[in-house]
C-alpha positions in Angstrom: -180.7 -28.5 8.7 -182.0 -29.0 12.1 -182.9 -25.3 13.7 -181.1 -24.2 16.9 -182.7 -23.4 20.3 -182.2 -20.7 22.4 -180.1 -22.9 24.7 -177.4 -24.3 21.9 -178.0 -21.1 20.1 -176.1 -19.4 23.3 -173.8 -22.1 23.9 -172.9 -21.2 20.2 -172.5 -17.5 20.8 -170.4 -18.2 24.2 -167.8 -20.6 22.4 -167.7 -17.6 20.2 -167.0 -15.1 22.5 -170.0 -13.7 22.4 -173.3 -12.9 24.8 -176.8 -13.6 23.5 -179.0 -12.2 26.2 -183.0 -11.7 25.9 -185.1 -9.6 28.1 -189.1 -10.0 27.6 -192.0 -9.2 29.0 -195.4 -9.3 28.8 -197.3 -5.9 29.5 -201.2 -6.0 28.0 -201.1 -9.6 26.7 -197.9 -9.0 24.3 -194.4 -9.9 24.4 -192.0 -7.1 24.5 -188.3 -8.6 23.4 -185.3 -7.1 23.0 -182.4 -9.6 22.4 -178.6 -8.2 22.6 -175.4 -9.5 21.4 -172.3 -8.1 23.3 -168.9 -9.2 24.5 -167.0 -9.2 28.1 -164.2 -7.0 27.8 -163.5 -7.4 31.6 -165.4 -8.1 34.9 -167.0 -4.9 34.8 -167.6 -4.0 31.3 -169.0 -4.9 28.2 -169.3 -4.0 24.6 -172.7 -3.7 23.3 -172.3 -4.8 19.5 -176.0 -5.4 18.3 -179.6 -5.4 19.5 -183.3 -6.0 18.1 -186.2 -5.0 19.5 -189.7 -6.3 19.0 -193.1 -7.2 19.9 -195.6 -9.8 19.1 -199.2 -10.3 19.9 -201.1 -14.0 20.3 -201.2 -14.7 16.5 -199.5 -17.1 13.5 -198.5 -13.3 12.0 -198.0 -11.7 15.4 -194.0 -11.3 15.6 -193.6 -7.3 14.8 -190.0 -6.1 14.4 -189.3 -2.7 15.3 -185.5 -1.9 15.5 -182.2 -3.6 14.8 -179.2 -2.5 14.9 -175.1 -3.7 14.4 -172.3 -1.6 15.6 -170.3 -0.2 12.3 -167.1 -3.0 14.3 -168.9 -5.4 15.1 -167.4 -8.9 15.2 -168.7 -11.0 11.9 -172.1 -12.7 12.6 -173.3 -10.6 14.9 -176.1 -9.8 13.0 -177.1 -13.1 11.7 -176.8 -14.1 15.5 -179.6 -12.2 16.0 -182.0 -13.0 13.8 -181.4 -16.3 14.7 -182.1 -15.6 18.4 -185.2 -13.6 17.5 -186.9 -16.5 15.2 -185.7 -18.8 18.0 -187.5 -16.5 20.7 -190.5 -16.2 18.5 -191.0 -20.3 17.6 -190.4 -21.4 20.9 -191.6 -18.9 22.5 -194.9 -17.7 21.2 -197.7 -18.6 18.5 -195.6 -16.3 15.6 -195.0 -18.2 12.6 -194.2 -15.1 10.6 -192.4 -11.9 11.2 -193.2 -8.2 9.7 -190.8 -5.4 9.8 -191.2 -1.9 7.8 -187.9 -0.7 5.5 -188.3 2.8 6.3 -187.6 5.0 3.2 -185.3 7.7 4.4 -183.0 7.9 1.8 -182.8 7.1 -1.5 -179.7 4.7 -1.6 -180.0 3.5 2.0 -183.6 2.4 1.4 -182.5 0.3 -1.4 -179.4 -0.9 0.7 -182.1 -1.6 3.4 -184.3 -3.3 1.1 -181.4 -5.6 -0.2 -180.3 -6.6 3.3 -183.8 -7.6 3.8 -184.5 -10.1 0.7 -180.8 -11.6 1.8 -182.1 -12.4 5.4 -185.5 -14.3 4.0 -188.1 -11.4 3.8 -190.2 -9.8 1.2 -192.0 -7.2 0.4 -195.7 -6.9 0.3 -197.0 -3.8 0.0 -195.5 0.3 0.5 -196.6 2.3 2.8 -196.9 5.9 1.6 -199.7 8.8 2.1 -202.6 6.9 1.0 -205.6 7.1 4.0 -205.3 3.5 4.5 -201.8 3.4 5.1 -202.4 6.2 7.9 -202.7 3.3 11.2 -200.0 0.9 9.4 -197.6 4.4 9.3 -198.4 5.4 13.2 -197.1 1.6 14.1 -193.9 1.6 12.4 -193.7 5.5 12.4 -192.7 5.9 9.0 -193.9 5.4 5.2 -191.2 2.8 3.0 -191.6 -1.0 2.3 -193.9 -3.6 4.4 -192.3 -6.9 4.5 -193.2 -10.2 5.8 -191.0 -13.5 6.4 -191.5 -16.9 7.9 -189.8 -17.2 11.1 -188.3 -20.4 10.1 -187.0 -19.8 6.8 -185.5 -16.5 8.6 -184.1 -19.0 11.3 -182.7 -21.6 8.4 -181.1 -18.6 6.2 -179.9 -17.0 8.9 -178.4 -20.0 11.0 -176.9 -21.1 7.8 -174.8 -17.7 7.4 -174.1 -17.6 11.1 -172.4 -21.5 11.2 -170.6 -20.5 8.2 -169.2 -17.8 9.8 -168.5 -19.2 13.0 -166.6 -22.1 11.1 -169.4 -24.7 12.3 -170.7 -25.5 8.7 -168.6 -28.6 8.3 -169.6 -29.1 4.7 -167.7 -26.1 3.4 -164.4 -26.8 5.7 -163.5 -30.3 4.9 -159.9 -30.4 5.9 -157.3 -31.3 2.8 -156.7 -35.6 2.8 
């Protein structure tokens, strides 16, 4: 499967109904993103239904996700749309070849459920972050003790790409058309 850009990737999103928009910058030699998926309701308004926020330094394991989040209504594939804009961002964008996010153990079924969501969208775990000493700087990043996990930006991209042309009915080999 040939990966999207950014440019078809929002093409994609538009034909759907949808805006993919990405604001970075660069304060202190790192990129600051934060991508959002929303939807015109009129001239004047829209409907936020998903962001993610991140930051990555110079590096093949530099891409740092920080916060994602899907309204309870959004439409369906919002949130593979962006985790296919973020690895877009990140591989055309930067040096990040791999992504690292921390499943933060608040609860005992939602960290599972967190978990879960996780291994479906092409990440796994490496290591958990509790009250050892040496997990004391990795805790002040992420703010928060639970499950380290790491993924490769393009197998996120591919899994994630996948789920979102399937559910945008662009997946042609699962809608053939009866003869």
């Amino acid at each position: 499967m040939t990966q999207l850009s950014l440019i078809e990737l929002e093409k994609q999103a538009s034909d759907a109904g949808l805006l993919l928009r990405l604001q970075v910058r660069r304060p202190l030699n790192l990129w600051s993103l934060k991508l959002v998926v929303a939807q015109a309701l009129d001239q004047e308004r829209i409907q936020l239904w998903g962001e993610m926020k991140a930051w990555a330094y110079a590096g093949e394991k530099g891409l740092q996700l920080d916060t994602m989040r899907v309204h309870p209504e959004a439409p369906a594939g919002v949130g593979d749309l962006i985790w296919v804009g973020t690895m877009a961002w990140a591989l055309e964008a930067t040096p990040c070849r791999q992504a690292r996010l921390l499943a933060i153990c608040d609860e005992g079924r939602q960290y599972d459920r967190l978990i879960r969501y996780f291994r479906q969208r092409g990440f796994f775990t490496v290591r958990e972050l509790g009250a050892a000493p040496m997990d004391f700087p990795l805790r002040m990043i992420w703010g928060g003790a639970g499950a380290l996990m790491v993924g490769s930006c393009s197998e996120v991209l591919e899994c994630n790409q996948r789920r979102w042309q399937t559910c945008r009915g662009l997946d042609r080999r699962d809608h053939s058309s009866p003869a």
